[in-house]
C-alpha positions in Angstrom: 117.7 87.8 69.0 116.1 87.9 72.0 117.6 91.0 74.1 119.7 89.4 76.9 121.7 88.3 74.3 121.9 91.1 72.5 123.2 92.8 75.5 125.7 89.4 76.0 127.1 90.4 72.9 127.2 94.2 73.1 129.5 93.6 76.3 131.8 90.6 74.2 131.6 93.4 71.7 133.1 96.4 73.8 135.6 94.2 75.8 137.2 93.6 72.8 137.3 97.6 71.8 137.4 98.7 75.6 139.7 101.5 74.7 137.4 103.5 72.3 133.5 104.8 73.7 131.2 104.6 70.9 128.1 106.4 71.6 125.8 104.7 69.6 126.8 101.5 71.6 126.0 103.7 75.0 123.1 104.4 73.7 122.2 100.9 72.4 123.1 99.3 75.6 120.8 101.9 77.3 117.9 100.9 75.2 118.5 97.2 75.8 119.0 97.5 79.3 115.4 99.7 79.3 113.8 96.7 77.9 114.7 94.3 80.3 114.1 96.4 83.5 110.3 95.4 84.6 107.8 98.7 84.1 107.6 100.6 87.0 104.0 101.5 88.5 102.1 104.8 88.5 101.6 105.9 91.7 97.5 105.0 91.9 94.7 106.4 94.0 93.5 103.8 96.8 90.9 101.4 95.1 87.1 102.8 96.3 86.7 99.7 98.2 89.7 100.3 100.5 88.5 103.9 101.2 85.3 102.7 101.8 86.5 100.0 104.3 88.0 102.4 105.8 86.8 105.7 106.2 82.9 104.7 105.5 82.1 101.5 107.1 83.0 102.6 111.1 81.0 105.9 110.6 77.9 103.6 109.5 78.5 101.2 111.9 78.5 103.9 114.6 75.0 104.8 113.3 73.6 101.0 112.4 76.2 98.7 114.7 74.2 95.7 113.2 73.8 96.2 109.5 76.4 99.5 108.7 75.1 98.7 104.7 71.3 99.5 105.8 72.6 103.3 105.3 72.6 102.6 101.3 69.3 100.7 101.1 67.0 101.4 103.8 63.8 102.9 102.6 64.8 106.5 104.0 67.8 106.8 102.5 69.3 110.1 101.3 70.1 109.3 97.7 67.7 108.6 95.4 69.0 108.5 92.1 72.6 108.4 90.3 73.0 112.4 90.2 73.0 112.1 94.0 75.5 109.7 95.4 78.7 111.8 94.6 77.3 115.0 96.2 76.8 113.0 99.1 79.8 111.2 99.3 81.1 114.7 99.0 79.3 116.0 101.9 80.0 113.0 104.0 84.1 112.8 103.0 84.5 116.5 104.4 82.6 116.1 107.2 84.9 113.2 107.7 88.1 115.9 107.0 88.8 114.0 103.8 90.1 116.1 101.0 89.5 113.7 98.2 90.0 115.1 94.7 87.2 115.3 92.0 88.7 111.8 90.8 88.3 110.0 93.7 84.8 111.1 94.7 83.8 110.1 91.2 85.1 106.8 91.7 83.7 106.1 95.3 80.0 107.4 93.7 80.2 104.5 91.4 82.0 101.9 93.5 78.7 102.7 96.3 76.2 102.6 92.9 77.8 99.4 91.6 77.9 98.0 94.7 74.4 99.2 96.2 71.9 101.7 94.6 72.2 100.4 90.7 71.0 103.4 89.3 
């Protein structure tokens, strides 16, 4: 029984004992009505790429106006191995007056080493 129809026939069931609230059916219809609803979504940090769009990219193309991505692999770079990209993105997201959680540096240090350095 699929469960719109289990709520179609709670509801034929009730109208025809309107007078009397049966809280097992209250709590029935609750359930079924839960199970219809969609899930709701869990408020989610913005996805690494987004904040680096947006707070990253115009910083480096202030510095390299032709090729902002030269930052991660020009030969001078800063970091130089995996242990090093989330102190730096650290460093650079509060001189930015970011206040990114543990969580969200994490996730930009391996969004900029998937996406460039591959350590």
């Amino acid at each position: 029984m699929s469960a719109a129809h289990a709520i179609s026939q709670t509801v034929n069931d009730d109208s025809k004992t309107m007078n009397t609230l049966n809280p097992v059916r209250i709590r029935l219809r609750a359930v079924l009505l839960a199970l219809c609803l969609p899930p709701v979504a869990a408020a989610a940090e913005p996805a690494p790429a987004d904040q680096h769009q947006t707070y990253c990219v115009p910083c480096h193309q202030s510095a390299l106006p032709n090729a902002p991505d030269a930052l991660y692999t020009r030969p001078q770079r800063l970091v130089r191995s995996y242990a090093q990209i989330a102190p730096e993105v650290r460093k650079w997201a509060t001189a930015a007056g970011l206040r990114w959680s543990d969580a969200e540096v994490a996730n930009m240090a391996a969004y900029l080493n998937a996406q460039y350095y591959r350590y």
